[in-house]
C-alpha positions in Angstrom: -73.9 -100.9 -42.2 -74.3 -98.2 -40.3 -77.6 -96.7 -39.9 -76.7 -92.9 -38.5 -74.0 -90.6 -38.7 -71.4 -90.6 -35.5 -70.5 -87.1 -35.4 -66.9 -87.7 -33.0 -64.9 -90.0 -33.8 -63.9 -92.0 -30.9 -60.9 -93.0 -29.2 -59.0 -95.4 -27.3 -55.4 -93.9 -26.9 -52.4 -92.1 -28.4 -49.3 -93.3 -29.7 -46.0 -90.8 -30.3 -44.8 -91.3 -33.6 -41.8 -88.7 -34.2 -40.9 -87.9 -37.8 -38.9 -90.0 -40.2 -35.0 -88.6 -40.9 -36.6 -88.2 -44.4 -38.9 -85.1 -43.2 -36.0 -83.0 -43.9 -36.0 -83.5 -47.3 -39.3 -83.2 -47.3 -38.8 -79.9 -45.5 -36.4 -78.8 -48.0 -38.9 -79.8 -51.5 -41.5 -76.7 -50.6 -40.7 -74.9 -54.0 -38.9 -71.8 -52.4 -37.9 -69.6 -55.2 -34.6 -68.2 -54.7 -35.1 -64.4 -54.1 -38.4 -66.2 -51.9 -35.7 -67.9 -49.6 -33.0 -64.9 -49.5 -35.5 -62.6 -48.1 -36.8 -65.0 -45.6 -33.7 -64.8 -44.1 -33.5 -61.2 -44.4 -37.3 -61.5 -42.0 -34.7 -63.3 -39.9 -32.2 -60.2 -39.8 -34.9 -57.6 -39.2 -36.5 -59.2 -36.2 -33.1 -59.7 -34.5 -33.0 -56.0 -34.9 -30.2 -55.4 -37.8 -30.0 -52.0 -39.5 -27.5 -53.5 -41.8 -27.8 -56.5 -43.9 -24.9 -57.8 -46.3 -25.8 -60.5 -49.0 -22.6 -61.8 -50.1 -22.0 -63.6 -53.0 -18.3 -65.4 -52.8 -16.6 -66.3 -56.3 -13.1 -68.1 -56.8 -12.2 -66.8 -59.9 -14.8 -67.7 -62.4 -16.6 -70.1 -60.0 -19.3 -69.3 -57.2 -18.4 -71.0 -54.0 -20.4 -69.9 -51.5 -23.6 -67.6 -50.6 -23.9 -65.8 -47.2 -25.9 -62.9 -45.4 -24.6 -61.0 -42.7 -26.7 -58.7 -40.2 -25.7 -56.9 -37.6 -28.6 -57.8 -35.3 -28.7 -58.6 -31.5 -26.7 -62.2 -32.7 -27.3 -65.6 -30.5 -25.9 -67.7 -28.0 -25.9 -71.3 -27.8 -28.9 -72.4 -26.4 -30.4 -69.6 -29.1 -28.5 -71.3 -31.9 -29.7 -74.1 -31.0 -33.5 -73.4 -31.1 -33.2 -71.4 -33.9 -32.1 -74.7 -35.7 -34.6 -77.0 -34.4 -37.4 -77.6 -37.2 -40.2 -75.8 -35.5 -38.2 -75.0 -32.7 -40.3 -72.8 -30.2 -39.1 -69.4 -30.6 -41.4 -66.4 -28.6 -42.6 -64.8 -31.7 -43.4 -60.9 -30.9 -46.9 -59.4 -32.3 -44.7 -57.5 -34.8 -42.4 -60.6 -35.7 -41.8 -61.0 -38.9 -41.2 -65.1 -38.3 -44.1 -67.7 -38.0 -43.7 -70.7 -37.9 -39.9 -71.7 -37.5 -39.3 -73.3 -40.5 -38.2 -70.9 -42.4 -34.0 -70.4 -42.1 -33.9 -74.0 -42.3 -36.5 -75.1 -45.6 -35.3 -71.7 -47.0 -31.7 -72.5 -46.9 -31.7 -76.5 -47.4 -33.8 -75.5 -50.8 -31.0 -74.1 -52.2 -27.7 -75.5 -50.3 -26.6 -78.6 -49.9 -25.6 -77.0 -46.0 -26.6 -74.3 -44.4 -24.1 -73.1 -41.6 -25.4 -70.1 -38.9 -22.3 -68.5 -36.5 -23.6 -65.7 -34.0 -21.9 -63.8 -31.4 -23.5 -61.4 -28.9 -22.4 -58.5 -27.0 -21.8 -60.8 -23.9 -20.9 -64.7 -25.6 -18.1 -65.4 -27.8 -19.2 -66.8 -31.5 -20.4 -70.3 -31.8 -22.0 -71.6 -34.7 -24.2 -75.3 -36.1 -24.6 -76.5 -39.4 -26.8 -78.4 -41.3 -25.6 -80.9 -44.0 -28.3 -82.3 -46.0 -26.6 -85.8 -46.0 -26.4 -85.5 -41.9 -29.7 -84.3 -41.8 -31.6 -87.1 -43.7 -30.0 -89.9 -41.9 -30.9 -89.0 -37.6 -31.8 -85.2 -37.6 -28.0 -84.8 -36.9 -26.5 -81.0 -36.8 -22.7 -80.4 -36.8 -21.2 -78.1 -33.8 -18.6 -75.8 -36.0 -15.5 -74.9 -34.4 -15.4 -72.2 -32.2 -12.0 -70.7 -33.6 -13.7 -71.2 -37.2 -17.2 -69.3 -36.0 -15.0 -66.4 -34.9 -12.9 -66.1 -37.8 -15.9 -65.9 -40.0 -17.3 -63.2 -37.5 -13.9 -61.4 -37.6 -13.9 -61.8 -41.1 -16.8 -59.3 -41.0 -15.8 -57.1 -38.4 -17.6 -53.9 -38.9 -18.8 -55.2 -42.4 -21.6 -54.9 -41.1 -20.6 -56.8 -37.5 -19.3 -54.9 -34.8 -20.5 -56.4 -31.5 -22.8 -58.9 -32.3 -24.5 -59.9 -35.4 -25.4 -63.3 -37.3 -24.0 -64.8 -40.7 -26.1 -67.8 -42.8 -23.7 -69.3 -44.9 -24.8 -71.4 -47.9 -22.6 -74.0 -49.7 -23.1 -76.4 -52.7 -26.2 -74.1 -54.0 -27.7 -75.4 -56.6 -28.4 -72.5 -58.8 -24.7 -71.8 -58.9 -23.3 -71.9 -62.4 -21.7 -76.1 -62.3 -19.4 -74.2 -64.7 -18.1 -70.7 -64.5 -16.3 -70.5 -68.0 -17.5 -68.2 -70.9 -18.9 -65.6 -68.7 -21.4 -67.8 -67.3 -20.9 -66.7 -63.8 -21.0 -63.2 -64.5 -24.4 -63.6 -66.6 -25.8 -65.7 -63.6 -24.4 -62.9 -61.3 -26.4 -60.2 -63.6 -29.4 -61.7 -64.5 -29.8 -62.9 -60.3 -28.7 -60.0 -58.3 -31.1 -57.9 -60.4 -33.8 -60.0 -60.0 -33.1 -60.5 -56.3 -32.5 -56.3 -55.5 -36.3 -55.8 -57.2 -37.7 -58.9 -54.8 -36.0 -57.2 -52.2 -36.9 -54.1 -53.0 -40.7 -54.8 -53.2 -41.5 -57.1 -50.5 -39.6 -55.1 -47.9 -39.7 -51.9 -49.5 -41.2 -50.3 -46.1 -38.2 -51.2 -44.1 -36.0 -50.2 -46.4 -37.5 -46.3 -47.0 -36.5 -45.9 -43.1 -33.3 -44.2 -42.7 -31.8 -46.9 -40.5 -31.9 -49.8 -42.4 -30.1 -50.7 -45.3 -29.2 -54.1 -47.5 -26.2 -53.9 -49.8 -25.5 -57.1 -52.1 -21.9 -57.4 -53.0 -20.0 -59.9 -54.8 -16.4 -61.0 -53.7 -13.4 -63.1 -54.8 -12.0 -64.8 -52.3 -8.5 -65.2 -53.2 -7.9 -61.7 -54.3 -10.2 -59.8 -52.2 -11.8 -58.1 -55.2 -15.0 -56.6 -55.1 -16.6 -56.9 -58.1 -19.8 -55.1 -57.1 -21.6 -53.8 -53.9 -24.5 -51.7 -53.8 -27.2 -50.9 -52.0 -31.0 -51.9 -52.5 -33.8 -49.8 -53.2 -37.3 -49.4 -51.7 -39.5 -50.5 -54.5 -42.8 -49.0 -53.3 -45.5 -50.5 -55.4 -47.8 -47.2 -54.6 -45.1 -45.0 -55.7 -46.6 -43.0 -58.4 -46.0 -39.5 -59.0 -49.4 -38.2 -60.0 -52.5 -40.4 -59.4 -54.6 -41.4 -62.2 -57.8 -40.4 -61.0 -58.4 -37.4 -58.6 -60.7 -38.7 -56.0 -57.8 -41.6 -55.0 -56.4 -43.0 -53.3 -59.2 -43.7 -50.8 -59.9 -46.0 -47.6 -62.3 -48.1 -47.3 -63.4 -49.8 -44.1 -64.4 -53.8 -44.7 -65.8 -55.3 -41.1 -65.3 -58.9 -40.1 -67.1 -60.0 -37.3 -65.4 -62.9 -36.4 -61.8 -60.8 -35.9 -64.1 -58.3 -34.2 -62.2 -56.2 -36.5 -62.1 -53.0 -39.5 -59.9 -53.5 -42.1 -58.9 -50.6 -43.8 -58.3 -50.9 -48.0 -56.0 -48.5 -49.3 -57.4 -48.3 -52.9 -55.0 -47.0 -55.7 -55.4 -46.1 -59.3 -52.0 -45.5 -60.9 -51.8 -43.2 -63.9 -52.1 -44.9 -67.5 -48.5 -46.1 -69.4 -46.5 -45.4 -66.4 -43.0 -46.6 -67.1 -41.3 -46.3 -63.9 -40.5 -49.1 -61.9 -42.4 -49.3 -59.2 -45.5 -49.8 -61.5 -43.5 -52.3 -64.6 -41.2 -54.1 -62.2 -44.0 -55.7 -60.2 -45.1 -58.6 -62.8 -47.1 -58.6 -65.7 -50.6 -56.6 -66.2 -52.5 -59.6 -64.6 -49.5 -60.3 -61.5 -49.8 -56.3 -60.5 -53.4 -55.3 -60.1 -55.4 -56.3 -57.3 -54.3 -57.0 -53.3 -50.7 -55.8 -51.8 -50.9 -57.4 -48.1 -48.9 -56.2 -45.5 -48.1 -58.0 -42.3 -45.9 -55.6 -40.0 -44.6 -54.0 -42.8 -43.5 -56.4 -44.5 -45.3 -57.1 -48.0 -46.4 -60.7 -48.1 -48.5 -60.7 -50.9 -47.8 -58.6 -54.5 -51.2 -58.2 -56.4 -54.0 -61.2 -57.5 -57.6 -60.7 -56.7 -57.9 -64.2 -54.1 -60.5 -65.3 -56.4 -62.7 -61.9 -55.3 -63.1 -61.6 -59.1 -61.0 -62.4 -62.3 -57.9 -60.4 -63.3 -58.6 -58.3 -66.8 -56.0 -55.8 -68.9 -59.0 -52.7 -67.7 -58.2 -53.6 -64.3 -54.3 -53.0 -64.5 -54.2 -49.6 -62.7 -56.0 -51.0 -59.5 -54.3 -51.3 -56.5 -55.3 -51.9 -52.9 -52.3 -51.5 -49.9 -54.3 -54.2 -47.0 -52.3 -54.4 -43.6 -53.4 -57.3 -41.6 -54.5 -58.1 -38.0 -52.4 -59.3 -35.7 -54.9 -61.4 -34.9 -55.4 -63.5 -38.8 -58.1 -66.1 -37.0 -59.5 -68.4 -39.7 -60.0 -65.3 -42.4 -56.2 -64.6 -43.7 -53.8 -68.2 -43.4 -50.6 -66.9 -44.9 -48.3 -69.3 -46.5 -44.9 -70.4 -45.0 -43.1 -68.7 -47.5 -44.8 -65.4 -47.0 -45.3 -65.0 -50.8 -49.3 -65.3 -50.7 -52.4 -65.3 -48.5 -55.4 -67.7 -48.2 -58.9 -65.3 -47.7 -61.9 -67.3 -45.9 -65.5 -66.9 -47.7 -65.8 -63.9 -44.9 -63.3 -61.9 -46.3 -64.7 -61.7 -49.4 -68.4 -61.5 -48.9 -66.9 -57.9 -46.4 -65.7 -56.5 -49.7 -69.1 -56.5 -51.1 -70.1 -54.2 -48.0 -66.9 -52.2 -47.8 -67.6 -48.1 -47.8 -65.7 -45.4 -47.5 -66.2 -42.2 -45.2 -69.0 -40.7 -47.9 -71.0 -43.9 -48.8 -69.3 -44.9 -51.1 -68.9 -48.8 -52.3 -65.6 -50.7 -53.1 -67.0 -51.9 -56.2 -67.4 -48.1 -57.2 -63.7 -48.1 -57.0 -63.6 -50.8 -59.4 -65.4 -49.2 -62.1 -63.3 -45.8 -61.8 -60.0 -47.7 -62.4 -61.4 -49.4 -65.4 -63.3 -46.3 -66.5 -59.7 -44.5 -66.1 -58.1 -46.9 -67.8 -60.7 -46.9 -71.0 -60.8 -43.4 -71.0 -56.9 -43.0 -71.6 -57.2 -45.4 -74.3 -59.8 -43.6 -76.0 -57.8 -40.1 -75.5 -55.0 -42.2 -77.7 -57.5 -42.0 -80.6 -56.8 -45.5 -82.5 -58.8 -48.8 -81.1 -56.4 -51.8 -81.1 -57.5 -55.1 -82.2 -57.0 -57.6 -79.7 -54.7 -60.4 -80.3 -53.1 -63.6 -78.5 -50.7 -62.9 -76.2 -46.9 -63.7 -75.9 -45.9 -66.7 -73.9 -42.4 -68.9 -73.3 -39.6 -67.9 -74.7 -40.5 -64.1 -75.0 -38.7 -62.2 -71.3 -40.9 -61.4 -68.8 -40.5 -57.6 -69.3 -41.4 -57.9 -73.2 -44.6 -59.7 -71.8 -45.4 -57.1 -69.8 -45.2 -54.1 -72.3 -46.8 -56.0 -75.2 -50.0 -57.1 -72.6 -49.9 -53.1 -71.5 -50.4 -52.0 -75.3 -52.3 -54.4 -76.5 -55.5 -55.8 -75.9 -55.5 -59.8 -75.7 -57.9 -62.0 -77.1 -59.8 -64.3 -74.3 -58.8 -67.9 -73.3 -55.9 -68.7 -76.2 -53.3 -70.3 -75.5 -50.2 -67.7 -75.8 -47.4 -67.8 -78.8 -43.8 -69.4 -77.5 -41.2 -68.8 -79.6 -38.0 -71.4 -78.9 -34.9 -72.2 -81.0 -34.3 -75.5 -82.8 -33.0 -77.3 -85.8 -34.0 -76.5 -89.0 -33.0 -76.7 -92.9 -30.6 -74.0 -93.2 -32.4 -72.4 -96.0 -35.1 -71.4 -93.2 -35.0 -68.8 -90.5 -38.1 -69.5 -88.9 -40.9 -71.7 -89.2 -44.7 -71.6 -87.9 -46.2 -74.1 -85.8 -49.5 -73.6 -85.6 -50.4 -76.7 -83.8 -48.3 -76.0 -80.6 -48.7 -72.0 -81.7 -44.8 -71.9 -81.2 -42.2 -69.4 -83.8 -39.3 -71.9 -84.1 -35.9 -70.0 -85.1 -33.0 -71.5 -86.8 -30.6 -72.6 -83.9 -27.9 -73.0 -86.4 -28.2 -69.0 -86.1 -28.3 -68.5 -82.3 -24.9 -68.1 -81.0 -24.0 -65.4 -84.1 -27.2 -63.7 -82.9 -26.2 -63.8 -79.5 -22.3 -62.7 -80.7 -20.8 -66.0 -79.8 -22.8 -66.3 -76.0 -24.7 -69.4 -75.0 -28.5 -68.8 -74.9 -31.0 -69.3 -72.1 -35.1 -69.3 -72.3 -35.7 -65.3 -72.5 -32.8 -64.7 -74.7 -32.5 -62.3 -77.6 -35.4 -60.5 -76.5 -35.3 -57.5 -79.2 -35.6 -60.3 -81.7 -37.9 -62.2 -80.4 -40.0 -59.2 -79.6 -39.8 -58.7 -83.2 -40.6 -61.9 -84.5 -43.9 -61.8 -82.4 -44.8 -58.3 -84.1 -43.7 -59.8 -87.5 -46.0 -63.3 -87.0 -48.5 -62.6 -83.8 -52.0 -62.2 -87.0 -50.5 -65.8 -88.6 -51.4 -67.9 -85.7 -55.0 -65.3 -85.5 -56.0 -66.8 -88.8 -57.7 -70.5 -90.0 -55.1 -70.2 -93.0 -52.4 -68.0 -94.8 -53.9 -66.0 -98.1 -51.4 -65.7 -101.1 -50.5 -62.5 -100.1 -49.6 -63.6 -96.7 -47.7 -66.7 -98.0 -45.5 -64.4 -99.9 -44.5 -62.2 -97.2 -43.7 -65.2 -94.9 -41.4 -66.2 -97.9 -39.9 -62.5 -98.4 -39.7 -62.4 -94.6 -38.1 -66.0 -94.7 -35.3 -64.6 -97.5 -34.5 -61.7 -95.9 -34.1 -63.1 -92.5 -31.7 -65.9 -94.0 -29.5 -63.4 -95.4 -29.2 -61.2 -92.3 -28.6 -64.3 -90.0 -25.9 -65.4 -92.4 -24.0 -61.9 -92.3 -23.7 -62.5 -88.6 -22.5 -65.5 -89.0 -19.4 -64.3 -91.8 -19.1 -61.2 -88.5 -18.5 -63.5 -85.7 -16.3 -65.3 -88.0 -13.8 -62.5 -89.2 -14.2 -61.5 -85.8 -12.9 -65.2 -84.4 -9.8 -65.1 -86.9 
């Protein structure tokens, strides 16, 4: 036993022990969302100096077959390809860099694609190219060479679109969010419902880049038989301090927060948007919670959209605040960014700064605090009618809906939220209440008339659902139903029935 503690551990050697072939799957398992990974390669794009950046989206007929993005940037030769392939491969990262750590083009793309395949030409090498297969990959870290005639084909194919000298292309294959079955519109909705999310990620995390008048991404959508373009447009800057008026006169204002061990001042942009803003620069972000709180920048480039860091918990009175932080280039131990860029880790120091953070006239960043809740109560009260507080929507209810029913009303403290889903039930019911899992169930014997003959997904029929909430939200508020409330889940039950049938006789005369 021993009797003191040995403060180094000793020694008596080192052994190399490389990484298994398995690391790369691994690698690949680091729960990259998709719009997450797309712009990490765009980070790619703007460091190589792009001004244009095409994501392409290749369909043969109504099946997706392959996802690429194109820049126009200074391109790379083979040595360069070969680095920038390498899983940490040592790449001189500028001060303004947007790239880290290395990883990111390959765990980004292997994600999402069974292979990931990068051609590049510059102004003075002819195109060559490497690819990563997954199955290549897991058994010896082996990368394929691709055809020099094939690399500049797919260059050529994007001659001045946006490539004209030199330029780069990631090409994805076998992604697995592709529709495994483009029939009955499927590909289109996918196509929809992930290009718009994508153009608002986009938008948002590199909006600063992309209010510059020389840079531009365009998403277009192609078939590659025909040639058609289905869609091609150009995305937006979605500046999350974007409001036309401000909500409170005396912001926004800067306040300086000093940490000693940077030897550094960092400035807090501190925002209070106006009350029931509908644009999208304010709704777009996330819910009430997601939106308030920190917006970091590193070189431009947002890497975190709202959430306090555990500085203090995230309340409805709080939804107008936001605070615009640039980082360092020097992060030391205080700000360890994630390797997705979609989040930052604050030391202790950080946090105990905010406490002492002033502005030019005194005044405290808590003080701020108070005026965006006092801003936001005030408009509340101008409204004239208190809201009771009730529990909040949850699964099955779109993101959007969330958002707008958590900006009117006021939610009740630590419940569990109200899901509403779809499955079997007696015919003679259009809904049913389940308390226990505090879940609206709906009749899935009525969901494809409601839906006018579509397949469904989580968030679907969003205007009924939405309704449905309204309708039930003060059943699951209450130990038990009253008479009175018994019969109006039966009147509601009846008339519901009758309407959902109706569709169903619609779709049908509309079948024959």
């Amino acid at each position: 036993m021993m009797t003191g503690w040995q403060f180094d551990v000793p020694t008596t050697g080192s052994k190399h022990l490389p990484p298994d072939a398995r690391y790369m799957e691994a690698l690949s398992s680091q729960g990259y969302g998709f719009e997450v990974a797309i712009t990490d390669l765009v980070d790619n794009s703007i460091d190589a100096g792009a001004k244009d950046v095409v994501i392409h989206f290749l369909r043969d007929g109504e099946q997706l077959v392959s996802l690429l993005v194109v820049d126009d940037g200074r391109g790379m030769d083979e040595e360069a390809l070969d680095v920038a392939m390498t899983i940490g491969g040592r790449q001189s990262y500028g001060a303004k860099s947007l790239g880290m750590f290395g990883t990111g083009l390959k765990s980004a793309s292997l994600s999402h694609a069974e292979a990931v395949t990068v051609v590049s030409t510059t102004k003075r090498t002819r195109a060559a190219g490497r690819r990563w297969l997954m199955e290549h990959a897991k058994s010896g870290f082996q990368c394929d060479i691709v055809d020099p005639d094939f690399a500049q084909k797919l260059v050529d194919r994007y001659y001045d679109k946006p490539i004209t000298w030199q330029g780069t292309i990631v090409r994805w294959d076998g992604v697995k969010d592709f529709p495994k079955h483009g029939g009955s519109g499927q590909t289109d909705r996918y196509l929809q419902r992930t290009i718009n999310k994508l153009g608002l990620h986009l938008g948002l995390y590199l909006h600063r880049f992309l209010a510059r008048a020389d840079f531009n991404i365009t998403i277009a959508v192609e078939d590659v038989l025909t040639g058609t373009v289905y869609l091609d447009f150009g995305v937006e800057p979605l500046d999350p301090f974007a409001y036309p008026v401000t909500g409170a006169a005396d912001y926004p204002r800067e306040f300086g927060a000093s940490i000693k061990s940077l030897a550094s001042h960092i400035v807090l942009a501190a925002h209070i948007w106006p009350p029931k803003s509908n644009i999208d620069e304010y709704r777009a972000v996330g819910s009430v919670i997601d939106r308030q709180g920190f917006y970091f920048y590193r070189n431009d480039r947002l890497v975190q959209a709202g959430g306090w860091n555990n500085y203090r918990q995230p309340e409805q009175h709080l939804s107008l605040a936001r605070v615009a932080i640039d980082l360092p280039e020097a992060l030391g131990d205080v700000f360890r960014l994630t390797v997705k860029k979609s989040g930052v880790d604050l030391s202790p120091e950080f946090t105990a700064a905010l406490d002492e953070a002033v502005d030019e006239s005194g005044t405290k960043f808590s003080q701020y605090l108070t005026a965006a809740d006092t801003t936001y109560r005030e408009a509340r009260r101008r409204v004239g009618v208190t809201r009771k507080a009730v529990i909040g929507p949850g699964k099955g209810i779109a993101p959007e809906v969330r958002a707008a029913i958590e900006e009117e009303l006021p939610l009740l403290p630590y419940e569990d939220p109200i899901s509403v889903r779809w499955d079997k039930l007696d015919n003679e019911s259009f809904f049913y209440v389940d308390r226990t899992q505090r879940t609206i169930v709906l009749n899935k014997h009525y969901r494809k008339a409601i839906l006018g003959g579509h397949d469904g997904s989580l968030n679907d029929a969003p205007l009924l659902k939405s309704l449905m909430y309204l309708l039930l939200h003060e059943v699951f508020e209450k130990e038990y139903s009253g008479r009175r409330e018994k019969d109006n889940l039966q009147l509601w039950q009846s008339v519901l029935v009758a309407a959902a049938r109706s569709e169903l006789n619609r779709v049908a005369d509309d079948d024959s």
